[in-house]
C-alpha positions as CSV (number, residue, x, y, z in Angstrom):
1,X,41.6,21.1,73.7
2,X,43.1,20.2,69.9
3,X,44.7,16.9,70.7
4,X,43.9,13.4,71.8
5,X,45.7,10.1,72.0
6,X,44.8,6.6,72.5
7,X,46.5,3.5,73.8
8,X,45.9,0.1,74.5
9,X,48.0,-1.7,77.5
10,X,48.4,-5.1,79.3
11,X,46.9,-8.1,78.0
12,X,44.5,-7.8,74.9
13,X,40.8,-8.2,74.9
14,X,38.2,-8.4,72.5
15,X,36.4,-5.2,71.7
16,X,39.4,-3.2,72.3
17,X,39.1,-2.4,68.5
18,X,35.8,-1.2,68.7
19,X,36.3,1.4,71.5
20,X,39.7,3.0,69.6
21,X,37.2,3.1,67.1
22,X,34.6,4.9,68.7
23,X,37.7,7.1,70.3
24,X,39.0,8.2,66.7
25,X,36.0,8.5,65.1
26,X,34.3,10.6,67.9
27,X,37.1,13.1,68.4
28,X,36.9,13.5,64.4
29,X,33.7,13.9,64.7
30,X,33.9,17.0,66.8
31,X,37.2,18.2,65.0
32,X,39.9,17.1,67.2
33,X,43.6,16.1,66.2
34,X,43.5,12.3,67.5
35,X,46.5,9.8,67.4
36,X,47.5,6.6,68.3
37,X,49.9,5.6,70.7
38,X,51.3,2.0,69.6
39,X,52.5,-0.7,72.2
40,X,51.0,1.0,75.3
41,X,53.6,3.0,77.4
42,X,56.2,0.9,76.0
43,X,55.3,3.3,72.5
44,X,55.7,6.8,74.7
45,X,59.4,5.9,75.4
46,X,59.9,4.4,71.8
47,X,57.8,7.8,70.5
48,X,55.5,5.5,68.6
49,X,52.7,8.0,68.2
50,X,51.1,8.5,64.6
51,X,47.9,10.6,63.3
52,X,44.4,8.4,63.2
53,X,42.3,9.7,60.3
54,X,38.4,7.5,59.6
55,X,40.3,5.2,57.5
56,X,42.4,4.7,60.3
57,X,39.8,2.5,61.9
58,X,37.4,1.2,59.1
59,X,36.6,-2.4,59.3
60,X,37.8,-3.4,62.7
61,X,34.8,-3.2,65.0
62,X,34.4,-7.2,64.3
63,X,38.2,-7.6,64.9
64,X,39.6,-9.1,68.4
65,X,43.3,-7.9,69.6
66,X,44.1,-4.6,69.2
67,X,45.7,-2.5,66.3
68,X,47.5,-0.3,67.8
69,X,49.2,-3.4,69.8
70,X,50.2,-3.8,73.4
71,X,53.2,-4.1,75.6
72,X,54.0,-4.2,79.4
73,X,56.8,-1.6,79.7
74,X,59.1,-2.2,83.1
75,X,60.6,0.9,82.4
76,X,58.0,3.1,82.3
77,X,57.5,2.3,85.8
78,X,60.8,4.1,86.6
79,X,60.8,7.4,87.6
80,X,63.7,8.1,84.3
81,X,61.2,6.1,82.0
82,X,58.0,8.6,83.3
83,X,60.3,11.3,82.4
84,X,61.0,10.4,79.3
85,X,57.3,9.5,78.7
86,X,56.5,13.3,79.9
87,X,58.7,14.9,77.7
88,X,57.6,13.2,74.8
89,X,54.1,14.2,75.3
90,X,54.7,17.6,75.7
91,X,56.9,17.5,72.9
92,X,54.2,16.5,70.9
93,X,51.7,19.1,72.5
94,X,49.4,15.8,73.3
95,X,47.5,16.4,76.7
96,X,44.8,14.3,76.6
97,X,44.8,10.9,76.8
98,X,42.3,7.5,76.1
99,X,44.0,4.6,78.2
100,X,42.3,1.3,77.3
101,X,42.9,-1.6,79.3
102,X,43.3,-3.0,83.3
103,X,44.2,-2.4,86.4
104,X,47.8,-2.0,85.5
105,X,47.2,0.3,82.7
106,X,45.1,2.1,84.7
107,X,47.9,2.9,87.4
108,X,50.1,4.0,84.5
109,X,47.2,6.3,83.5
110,X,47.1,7.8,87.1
111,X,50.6,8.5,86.8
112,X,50.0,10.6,83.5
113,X,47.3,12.7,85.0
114,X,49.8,13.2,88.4
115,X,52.1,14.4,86.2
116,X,49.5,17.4,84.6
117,X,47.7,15.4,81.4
118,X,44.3,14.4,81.6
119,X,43.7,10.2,81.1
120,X,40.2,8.3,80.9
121,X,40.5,5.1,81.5
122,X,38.5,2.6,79.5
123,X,38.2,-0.7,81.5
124,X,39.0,-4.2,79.0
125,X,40.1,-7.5,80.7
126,X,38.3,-10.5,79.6
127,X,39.1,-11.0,83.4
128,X,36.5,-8.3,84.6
129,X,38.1,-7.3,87.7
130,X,38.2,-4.1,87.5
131,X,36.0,-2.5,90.4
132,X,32.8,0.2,90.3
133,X,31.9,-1.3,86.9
134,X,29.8,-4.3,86.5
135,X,31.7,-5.1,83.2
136,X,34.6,-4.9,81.3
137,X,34.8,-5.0,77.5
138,X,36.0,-8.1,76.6
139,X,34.3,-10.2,79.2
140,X,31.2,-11.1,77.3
141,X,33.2,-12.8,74.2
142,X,35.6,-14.6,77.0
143,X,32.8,-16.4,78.5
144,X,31.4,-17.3,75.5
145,X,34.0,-18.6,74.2
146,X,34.7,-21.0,77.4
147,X,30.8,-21.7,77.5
148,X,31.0,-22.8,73.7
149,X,34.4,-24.6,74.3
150,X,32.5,-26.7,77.8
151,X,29.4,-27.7,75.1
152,X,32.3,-29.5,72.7
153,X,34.4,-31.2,75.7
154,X,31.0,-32.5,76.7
155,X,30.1,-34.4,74.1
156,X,33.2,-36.0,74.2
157,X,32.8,-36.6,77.9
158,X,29.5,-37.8,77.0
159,X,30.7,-40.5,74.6
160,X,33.3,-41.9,77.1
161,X,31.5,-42.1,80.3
162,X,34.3,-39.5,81.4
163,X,35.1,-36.4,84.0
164,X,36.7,-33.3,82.6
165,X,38.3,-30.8,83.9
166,X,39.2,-27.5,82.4
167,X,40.9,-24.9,83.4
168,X,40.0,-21.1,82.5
169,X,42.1,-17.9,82.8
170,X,42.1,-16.0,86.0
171,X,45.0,-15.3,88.5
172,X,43.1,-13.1,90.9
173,X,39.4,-13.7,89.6
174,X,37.3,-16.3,89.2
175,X,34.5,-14.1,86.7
176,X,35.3,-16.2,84.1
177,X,34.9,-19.5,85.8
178,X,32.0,-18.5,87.9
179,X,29.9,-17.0,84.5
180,X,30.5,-19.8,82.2
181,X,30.7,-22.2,84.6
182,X,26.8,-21.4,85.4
183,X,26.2,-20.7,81.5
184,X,27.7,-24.3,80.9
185,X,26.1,-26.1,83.6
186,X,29.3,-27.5,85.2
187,X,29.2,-29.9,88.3
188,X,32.1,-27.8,90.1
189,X,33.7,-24.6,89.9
190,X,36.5,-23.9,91.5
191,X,37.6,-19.9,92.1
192,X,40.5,-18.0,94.1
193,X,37.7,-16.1,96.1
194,X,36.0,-19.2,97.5
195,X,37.8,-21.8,99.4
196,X,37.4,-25.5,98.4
197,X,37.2,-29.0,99.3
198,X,38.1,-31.6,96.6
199,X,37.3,-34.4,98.8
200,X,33.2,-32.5,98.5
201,X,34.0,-32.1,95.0
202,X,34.6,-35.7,94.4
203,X,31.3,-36.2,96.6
204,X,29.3,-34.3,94.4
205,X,30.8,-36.5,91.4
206,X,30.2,-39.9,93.3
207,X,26.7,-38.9,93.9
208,X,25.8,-38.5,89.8
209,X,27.6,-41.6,89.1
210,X,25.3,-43.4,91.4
211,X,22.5,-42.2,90.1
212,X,23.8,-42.9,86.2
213,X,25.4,-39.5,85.3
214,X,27.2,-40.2,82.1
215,X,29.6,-37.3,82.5
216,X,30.9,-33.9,84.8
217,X,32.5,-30.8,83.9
218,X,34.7,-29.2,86.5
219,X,35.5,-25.6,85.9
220,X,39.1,-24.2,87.5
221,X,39.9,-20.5,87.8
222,X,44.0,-20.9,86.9
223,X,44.7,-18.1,90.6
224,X,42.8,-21.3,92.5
225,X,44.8,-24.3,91.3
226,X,46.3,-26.5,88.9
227,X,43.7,-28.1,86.7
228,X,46.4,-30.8,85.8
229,X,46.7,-30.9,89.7
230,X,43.1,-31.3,90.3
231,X,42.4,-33.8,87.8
232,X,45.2,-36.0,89.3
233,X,43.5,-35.6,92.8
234,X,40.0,-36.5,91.8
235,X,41.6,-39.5,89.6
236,X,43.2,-40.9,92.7
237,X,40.2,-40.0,95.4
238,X,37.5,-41.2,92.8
239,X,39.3,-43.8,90.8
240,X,37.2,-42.5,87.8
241,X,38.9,-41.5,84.5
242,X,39.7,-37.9,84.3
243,X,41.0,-35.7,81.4
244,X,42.5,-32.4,81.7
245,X,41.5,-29.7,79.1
246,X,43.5,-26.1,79.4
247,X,41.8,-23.6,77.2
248,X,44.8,-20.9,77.4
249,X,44.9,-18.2,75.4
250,X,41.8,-19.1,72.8
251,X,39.8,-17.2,75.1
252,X,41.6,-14.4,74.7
253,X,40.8,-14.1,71.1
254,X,38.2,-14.1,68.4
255,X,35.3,-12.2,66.8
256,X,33.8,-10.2,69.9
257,X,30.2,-10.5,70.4
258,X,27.8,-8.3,69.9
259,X,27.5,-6.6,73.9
260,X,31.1,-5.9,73.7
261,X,31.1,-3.9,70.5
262,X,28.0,-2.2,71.7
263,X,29.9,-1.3,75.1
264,X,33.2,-0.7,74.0
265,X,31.5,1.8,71.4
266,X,29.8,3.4,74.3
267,X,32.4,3.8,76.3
268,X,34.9,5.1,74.0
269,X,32.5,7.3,73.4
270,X,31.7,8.8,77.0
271,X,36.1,9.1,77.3
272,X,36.4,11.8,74.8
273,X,32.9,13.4,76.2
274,X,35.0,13.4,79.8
275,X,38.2,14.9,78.2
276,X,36.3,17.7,76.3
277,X,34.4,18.4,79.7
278,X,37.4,18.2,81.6
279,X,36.8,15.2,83.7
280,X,40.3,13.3,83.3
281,X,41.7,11.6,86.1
282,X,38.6,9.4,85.6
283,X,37.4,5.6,84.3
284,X,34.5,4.9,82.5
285,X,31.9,2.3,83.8
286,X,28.9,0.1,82.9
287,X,26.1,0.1,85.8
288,X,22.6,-0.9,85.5
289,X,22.9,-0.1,81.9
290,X,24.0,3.3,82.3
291,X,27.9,4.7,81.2
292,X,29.2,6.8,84.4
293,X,32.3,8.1,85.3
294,X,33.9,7.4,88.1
295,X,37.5,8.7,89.6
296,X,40.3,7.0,90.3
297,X,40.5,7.5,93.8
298,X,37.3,5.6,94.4
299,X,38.8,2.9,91.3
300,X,41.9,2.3,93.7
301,X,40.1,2.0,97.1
302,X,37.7,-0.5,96.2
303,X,37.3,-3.6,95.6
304,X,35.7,-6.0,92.9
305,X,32.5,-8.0,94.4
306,X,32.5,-11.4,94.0
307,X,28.9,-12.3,93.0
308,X,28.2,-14.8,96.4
309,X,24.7,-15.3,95.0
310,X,25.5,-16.5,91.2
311,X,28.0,-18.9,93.1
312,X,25.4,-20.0,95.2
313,X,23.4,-20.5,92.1
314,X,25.4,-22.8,90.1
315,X,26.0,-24.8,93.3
316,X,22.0,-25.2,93.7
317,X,21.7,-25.9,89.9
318,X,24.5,-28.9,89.6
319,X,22.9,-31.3,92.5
């Protein structure tokens, strides 16, 4: 093996900085060619590849986003624009390849190694919904970002006697919602993997106002509803004042925290120790502390498990 490439793909997540740098710097370290691959798949049919040398990746462990930057590519899920992709590769003489990023990219990545090159997929989503790992880089900054942005609304909510409600990314998953929801002590949270009742929601709310509750945060994974829509529906069932606060894509950004550098360092690291073992056709994944490896057959025929007892748990907590 002489050559390695990297790429990031689908949405962005902090950390993803951190493990291309553990990806350039640990091929160099062992005397491998490595490159970067810019704009995901999108840069295989454009041919954006280019060397990575140690300067390459100085000072941007701390950095969120990604600088080797990330696309969705529509054509590359065409059987002309995997073609194309192919030819460029072997072209190039690259054969081994680092794919950071979700689900999606991880399909793309499957469709690589199909087609003869070895992939390691390197699971970042601040959505951590990726199965057979307990997290995904960028996770830990996401929810403490929406945890530090729930402290803020409520001292506002505090000061006005009001009910917020804000809504978090998550279109399939409700990690995001469930974690800092608990972290943040929220009265509700609402999540696509748990069916729910405003009218026990508004309940719940009735039942702090009596007893002189000032304020209530209500946490909204985006996949389970409209926080505007939910807001409107507790206004009207409550007749309390409601405001609506959608965080967006702030929590997409920032400074990652600590855990994520330290994982994202790890398992960039572990990729190129697959590649130069020969494990491709593999992800990388955090378990009880450990790094494993784990194929994508069993990736693509599970399932992520919804944490039924950290739900339970924040329900308990807000009575």
């Amino acid at each position: 093996m002489k050559k390695i490439a990297v790429l990031t793909s689908g949405g962005d997540a902090p950390g993803m900085n951190a493990a291309i740098r553990a990806v350039v710097r640990k091929s160099i370290y062992h005397r491998l060619g490595i490159y970067g691959i810019r704009h995901g798949f999108a840069g295989l049919l454009n041919k954006e590849l280019r060397p990575m040398e140690l300067g390459s990746v100085a000072d941007i462990i701390h950095r969120g986003g990604t600088i080797l930057q990330t696309a969705r590519s529509a054509e590359f899920m065409t059987q002309e624009g995997q073609e194309k992709a192919f030819a460029f590769l072997r072209k190039e003489d690259v054969e081994n390849i680092v794919v950071i990023g979700g689900n999606g990219s991880f399909k793309g990545a499957k469709v690589l190694q199909d087609a003869g090159f070895n992939t390691v997929g390197v699971p970042a989503t601040i959505d951590n919904d990726i199965p057979c790992t307990d997290f995904c880089i960028g996770f830990n900054t996401a929810i403490n970002t929406v945890t530090d942005a729930i402290n803020r609304v409520r001292d506002t909510a505090t000061s006005h006697e009001r009910i917020y409600v804000i809504e978090v990314m998550g279109r399939d998953s409700g990690q995001i919602a469930l974690f800092a929801g608990l972290a943040g002590g929220a009265e509700s949270i609402i999540v696509p993997e748990a069916p729910f009742d405003l009218g026990k929601v508004c309940s719940r709310l009735m039942r702090g106002v009596q007893r002189g509750k000032l304020h209530s945060i209500i946490l909204v994974a985006e996949g389970a509803a409209s926080g505007l829509h939910v807001g409107e529906e507790i206004e009207r069932l409550t007749q309390l004042e409601v405001r609506v606060t959608i965080l967006g894509h702030i929590q997409r950004g920032g400074t990652p925290t600590a855990f994520d550098r330290i994982l994202a360092s790890r398992m960039g690291s572990k990729a190129v120790d697959l590649l130069m073992e020969g494990w491709g056709g593999h992800i990388v994944g955090y378990h009880k502390g450990e790094i494993k490896a784990i194929p994508y057959e069993e990736l693509f025929n599970s399932e992520k498990e919804f944490l039924w007892n950290v739900y339970d748990l924040a329900g308990i907590l807000a009575i």
